[in-house]
LODREN-546184 format. One record per atom (N, C-alpha, C): atom name; x, y, z. Coordinates in steps of 0.001 Angstrom, whole numbers, plus 500000, padded with zeros to 6 digits. Atoms other than C-alpha are relative to their C-alpha. Layout:
N
   tilo     east    north       up
     CA        X        Y        Z
...
end
This chain:
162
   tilo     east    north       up
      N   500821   498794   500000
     CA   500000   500000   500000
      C   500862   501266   500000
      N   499182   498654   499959
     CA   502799   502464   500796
      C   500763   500372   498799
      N   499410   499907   501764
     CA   504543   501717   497171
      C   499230   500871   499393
      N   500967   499579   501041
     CA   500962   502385   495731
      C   499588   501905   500319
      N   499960   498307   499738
     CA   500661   505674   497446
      C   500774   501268   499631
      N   498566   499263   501003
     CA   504440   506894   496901
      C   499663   500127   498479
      N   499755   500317   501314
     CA   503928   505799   493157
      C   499064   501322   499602
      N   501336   499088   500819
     CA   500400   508291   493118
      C   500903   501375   500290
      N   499886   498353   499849
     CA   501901   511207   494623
      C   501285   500241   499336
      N   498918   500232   501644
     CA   505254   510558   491842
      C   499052   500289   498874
      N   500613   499877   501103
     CA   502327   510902   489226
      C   498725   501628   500690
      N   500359   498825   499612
     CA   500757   513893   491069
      C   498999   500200   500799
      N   501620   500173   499254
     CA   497567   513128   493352
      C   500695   499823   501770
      N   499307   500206   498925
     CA   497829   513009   496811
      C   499076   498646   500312
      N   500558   501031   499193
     CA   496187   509847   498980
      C   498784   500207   499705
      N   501190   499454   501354
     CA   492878   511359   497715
      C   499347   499913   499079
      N   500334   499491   501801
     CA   493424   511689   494425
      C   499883   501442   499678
      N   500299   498810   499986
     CA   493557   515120   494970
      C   501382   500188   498906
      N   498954   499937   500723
     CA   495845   516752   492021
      C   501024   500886   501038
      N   499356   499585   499917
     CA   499107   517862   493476
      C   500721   501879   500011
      N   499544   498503   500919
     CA   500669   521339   493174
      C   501614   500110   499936
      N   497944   500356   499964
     CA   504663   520014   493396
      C   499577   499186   499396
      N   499340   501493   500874
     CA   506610   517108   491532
      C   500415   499644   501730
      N   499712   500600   498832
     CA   506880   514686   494830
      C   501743   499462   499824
      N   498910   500382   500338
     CA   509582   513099   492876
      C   501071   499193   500990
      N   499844   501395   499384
     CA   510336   510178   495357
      C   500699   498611   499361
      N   499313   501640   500490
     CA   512720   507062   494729
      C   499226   499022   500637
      N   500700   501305   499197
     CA   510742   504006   495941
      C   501105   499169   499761
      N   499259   500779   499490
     CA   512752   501351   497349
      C   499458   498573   500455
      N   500463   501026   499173
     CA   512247   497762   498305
      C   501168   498842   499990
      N   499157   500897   499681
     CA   514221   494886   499676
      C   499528   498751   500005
      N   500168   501210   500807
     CA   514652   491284   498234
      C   501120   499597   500848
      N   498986   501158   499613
     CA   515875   487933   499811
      C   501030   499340   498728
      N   498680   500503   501411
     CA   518885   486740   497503
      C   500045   498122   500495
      N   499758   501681   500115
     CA   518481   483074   499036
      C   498864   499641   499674
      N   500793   500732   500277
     CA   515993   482020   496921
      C   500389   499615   498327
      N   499521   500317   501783
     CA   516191   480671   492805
      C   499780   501194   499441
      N   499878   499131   500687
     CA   516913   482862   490208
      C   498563   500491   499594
      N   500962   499679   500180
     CA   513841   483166   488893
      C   498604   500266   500719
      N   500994   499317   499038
     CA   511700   483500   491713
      C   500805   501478   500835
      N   499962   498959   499722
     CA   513483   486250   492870
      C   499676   501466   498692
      N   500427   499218   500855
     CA   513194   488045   489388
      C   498188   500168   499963
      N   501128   499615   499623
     CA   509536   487564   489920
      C   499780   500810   500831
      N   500353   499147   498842
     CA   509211   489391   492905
      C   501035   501910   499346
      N   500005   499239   500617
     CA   511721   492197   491516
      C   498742   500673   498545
      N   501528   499935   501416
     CA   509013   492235   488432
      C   499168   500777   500805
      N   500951   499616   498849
     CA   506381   492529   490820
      C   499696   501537   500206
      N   499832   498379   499414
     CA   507671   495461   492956
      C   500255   501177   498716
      N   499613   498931   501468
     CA   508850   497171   489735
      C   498603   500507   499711
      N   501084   499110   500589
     CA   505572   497174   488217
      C   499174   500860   501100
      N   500793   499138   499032
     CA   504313   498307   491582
      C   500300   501828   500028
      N   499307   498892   499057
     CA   506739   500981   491810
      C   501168   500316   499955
      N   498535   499941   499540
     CA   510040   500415   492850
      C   500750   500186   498988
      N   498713   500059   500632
     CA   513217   501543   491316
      C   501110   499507   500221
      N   498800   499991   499803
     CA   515886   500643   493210
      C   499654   498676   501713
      N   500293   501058   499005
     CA   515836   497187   495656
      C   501805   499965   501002
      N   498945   500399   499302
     CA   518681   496246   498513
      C   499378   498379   500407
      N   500427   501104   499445
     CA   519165   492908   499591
      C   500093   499268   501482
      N   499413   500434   498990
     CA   519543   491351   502817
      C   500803   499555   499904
      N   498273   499799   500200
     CA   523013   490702   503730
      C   500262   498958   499089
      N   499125   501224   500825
     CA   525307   488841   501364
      C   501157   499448   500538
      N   498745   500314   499596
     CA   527602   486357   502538
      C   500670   498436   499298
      N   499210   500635   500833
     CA   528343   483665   500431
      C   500031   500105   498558
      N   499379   499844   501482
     CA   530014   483569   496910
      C   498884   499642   499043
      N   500716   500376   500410
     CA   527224   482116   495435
      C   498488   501572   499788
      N   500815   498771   499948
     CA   524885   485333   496630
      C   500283   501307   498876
      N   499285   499013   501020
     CA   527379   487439   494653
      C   499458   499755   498807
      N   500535   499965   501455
     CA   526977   486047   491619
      C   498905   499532   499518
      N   501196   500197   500416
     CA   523317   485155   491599
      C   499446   501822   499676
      N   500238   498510   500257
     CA   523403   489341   492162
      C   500579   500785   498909
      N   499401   499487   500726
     CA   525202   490098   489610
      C   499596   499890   498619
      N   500735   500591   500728
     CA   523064   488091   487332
      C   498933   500860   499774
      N   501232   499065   499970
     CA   520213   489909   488531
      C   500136   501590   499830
      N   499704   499114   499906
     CA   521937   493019   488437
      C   500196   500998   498719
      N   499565   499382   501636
     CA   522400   493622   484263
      C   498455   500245   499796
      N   501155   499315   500310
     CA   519096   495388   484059
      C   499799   501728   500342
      N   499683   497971   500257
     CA   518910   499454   483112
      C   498268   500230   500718
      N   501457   499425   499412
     CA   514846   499724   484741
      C   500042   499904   501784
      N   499960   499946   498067
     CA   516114   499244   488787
      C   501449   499661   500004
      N   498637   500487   499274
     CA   519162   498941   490738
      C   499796   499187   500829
      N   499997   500765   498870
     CA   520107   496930   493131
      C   501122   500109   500540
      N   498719   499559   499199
     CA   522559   497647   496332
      C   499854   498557   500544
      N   499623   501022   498842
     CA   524482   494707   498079
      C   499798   500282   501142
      N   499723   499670   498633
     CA   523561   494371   501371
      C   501509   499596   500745
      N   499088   500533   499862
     CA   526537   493928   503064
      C   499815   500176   501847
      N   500428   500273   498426
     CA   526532   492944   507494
      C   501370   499412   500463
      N   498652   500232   499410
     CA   530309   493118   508909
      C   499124   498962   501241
      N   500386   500540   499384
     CA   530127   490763   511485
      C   500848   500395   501332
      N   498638   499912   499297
     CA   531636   492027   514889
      C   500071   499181   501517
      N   500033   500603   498875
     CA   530531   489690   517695
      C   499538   498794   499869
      N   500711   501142   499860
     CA   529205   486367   518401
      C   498431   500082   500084
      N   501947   499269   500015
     CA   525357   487804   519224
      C   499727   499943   499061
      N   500189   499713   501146
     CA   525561   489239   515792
      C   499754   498580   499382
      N   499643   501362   500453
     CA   526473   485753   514466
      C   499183   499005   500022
      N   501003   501005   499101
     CA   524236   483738   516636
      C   498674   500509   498956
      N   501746   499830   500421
     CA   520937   485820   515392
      C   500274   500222   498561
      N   500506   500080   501064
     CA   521921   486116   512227
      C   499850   497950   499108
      N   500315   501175   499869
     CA   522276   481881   512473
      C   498577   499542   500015
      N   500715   500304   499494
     CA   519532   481264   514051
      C   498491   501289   499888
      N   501217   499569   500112
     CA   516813   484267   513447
      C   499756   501134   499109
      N   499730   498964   501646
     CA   517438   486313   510202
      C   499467   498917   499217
      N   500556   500937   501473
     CA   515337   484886   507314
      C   500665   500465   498726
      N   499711   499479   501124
     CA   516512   485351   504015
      C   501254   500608   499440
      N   498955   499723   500785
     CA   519669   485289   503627
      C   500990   498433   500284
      N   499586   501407   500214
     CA   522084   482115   502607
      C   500662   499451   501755
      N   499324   500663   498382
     CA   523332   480258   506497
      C   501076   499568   499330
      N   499023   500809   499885
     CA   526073   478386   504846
      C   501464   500747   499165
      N   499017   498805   500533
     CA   528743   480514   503898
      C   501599   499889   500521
      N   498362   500236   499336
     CA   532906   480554   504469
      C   500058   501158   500782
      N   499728   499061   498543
     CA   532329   483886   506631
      C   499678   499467   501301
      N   500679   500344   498779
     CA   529953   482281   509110
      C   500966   498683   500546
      N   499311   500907   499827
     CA   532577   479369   508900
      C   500965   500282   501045
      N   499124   499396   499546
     CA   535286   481270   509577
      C   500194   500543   501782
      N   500476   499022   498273
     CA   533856   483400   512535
      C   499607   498673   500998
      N   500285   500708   499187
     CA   532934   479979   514170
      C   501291   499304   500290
      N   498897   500794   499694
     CA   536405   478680   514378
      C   500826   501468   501118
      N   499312   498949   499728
     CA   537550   482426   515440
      C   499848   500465   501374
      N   500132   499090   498533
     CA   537894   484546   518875
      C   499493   501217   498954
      N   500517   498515   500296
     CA   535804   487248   518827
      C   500594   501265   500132
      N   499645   498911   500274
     CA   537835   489872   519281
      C   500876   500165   498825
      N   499609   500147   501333
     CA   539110   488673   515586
      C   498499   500357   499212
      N   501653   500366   501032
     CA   535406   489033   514065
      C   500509   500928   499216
      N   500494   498786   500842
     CA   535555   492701   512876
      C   501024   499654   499117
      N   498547   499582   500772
     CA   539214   492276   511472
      C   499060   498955   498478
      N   500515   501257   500743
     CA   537951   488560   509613
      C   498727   500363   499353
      N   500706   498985   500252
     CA   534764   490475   508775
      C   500169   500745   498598
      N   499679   499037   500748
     CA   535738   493365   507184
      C   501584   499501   498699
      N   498779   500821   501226
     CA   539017   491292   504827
      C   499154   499129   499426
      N   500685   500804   500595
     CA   536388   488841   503989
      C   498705   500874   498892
      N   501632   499129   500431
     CA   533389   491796   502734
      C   501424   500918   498632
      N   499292   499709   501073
     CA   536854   493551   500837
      C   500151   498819   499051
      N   499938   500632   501559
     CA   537722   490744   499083
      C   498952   499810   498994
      N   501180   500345   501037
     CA   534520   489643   498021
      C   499359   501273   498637
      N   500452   498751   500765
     CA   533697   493595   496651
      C   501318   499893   499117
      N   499256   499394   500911
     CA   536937   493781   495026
      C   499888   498912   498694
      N   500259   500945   501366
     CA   536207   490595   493283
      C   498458   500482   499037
      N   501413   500101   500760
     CA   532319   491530   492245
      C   499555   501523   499966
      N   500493   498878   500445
     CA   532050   495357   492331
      C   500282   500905   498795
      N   500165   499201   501416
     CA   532557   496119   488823
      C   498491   499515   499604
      N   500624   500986   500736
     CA   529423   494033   488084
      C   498877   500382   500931
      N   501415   499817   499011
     CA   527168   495268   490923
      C   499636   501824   499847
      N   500196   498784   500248
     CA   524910   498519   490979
      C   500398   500806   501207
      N   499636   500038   498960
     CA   525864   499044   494538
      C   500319   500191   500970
      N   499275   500501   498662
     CA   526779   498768   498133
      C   499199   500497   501019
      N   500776   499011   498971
     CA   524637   499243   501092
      C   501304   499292   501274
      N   499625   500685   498508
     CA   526958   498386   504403
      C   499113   500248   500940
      N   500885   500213   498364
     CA   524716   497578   507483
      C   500850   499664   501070
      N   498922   500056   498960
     CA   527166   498790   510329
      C   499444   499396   501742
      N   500669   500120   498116
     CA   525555   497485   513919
      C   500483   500783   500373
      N   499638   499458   499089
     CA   526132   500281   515036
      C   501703   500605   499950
      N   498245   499451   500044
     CA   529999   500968   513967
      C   500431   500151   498462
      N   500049   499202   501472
     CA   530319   503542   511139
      C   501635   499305   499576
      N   498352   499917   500512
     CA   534322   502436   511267
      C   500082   498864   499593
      N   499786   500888   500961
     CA   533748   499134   509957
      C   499789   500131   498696
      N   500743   499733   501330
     CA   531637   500578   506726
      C   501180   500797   499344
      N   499156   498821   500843
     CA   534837   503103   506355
      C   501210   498880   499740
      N   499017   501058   500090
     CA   537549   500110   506593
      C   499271   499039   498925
      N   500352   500537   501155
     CA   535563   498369   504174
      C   500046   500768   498480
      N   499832   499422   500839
     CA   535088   501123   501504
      C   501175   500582   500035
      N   498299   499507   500707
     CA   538851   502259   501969
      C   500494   498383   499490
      N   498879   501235   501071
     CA   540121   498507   500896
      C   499339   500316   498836
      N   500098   500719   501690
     CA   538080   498332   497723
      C   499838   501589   499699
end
C-alpha cells in the first residue's frame, strides 16, 4: 500500500486523488531475499517494479554464490540493486543472524570462519572477507549498502580497501 501511494503522489495526486501542486519526485525502494532461485526472485523484483520500485537492497550477502546470483540479477537498466553487506563484529551478531534472520544464505565461508575464530578477531575477519569479496564483484554490481551494527568504522575500513 505504501509503494501504491508513493507511486500516486510521483504521478501527482495526493492519497485522495487530489491533484498535486509540486513534483513529489520520490525514489521508491524495496528489499529482496537473495536466498531464493533465480527466477523467483526476478519475479518478485518484476512485481515490485511494476508496483513501483526503482531501486531494491538485499539482505546481507555472505556467500560467493549470493554474489553472483546478484550480479546476474543486476544487468538490468529499469532498477538497481545495492548489496547488502553485514560486517560481522561479535558472536550475538552471528548467533541471530544463524539462528533468526530469514533470508539470507546460512552456509557461507564467513559464518565458517567466525565459528572457528575469537571474537575479538570478528571485525578484522569480517571486514578482509566483505573487501575481498567487493573487490572481486564490484565492477558488476549497481551498489553497496553496508549495514554497520552500530559501527560507522567498519563501513569506512571496508570502503577504503576496495
Amino acid at each position: 500500500d505504501l509503494i501504491r501511494i508513493v507511486r500516486n503522489l510521483n504521478k501527482g495526486f495526493d492519497y485522495c486523488n487530489n491533484k498535486l501542486k509540486f513534483d513529489a519526485g520520490f525514489n521508491i525502494g524495496s528489499t529482496i531475499n537473495i536466498d531464493k532461485k533465480y527466477n523467483s526472485i526476478r519475479s518478485t523484483i518484476k512485481k515490485r517494479s511494476d508496483m513501483g520500485s526503482t531501486f531494491f537492497i538485499t539482505q546481507p550477502l555472505f556467500a560467493k554464490n549470493d554474489f553472483e546470483l546478484l550480479v546476474k540479477l543486476s544487468k538490468n537498466n529499469k532498477y538497481k540493486i545495492l548489496a547488502g553487506i553485514l560486517p560481522i563484529k561479535n558472536k550475538q551478531i552471528l548467533d541471530n543472524l544463524k539462528n533468526k534472520i530469514n533470508g539470507i544464505s546460512k552456509s557461507n565461508l564467513l559464518f565458517e570462519k567466525l565459528s572457528k575464530a575469537r571474537e575479538k578477531d570478528f571485525s578484522r575477519i569480517s571486514i578482509d572477507y566483505f573487501a575481498d569479496m567487493l573487490s572481486c564483484y564490484k565492477k558488476h554490481l549497481d551498489g553497496v549498502h553496508i549495514m554497520t551494527s552500530g559501527d560507522i568504522k567498519m563501513a569506512a575500513k571496508i570502503a577504503k580497501t576496495i
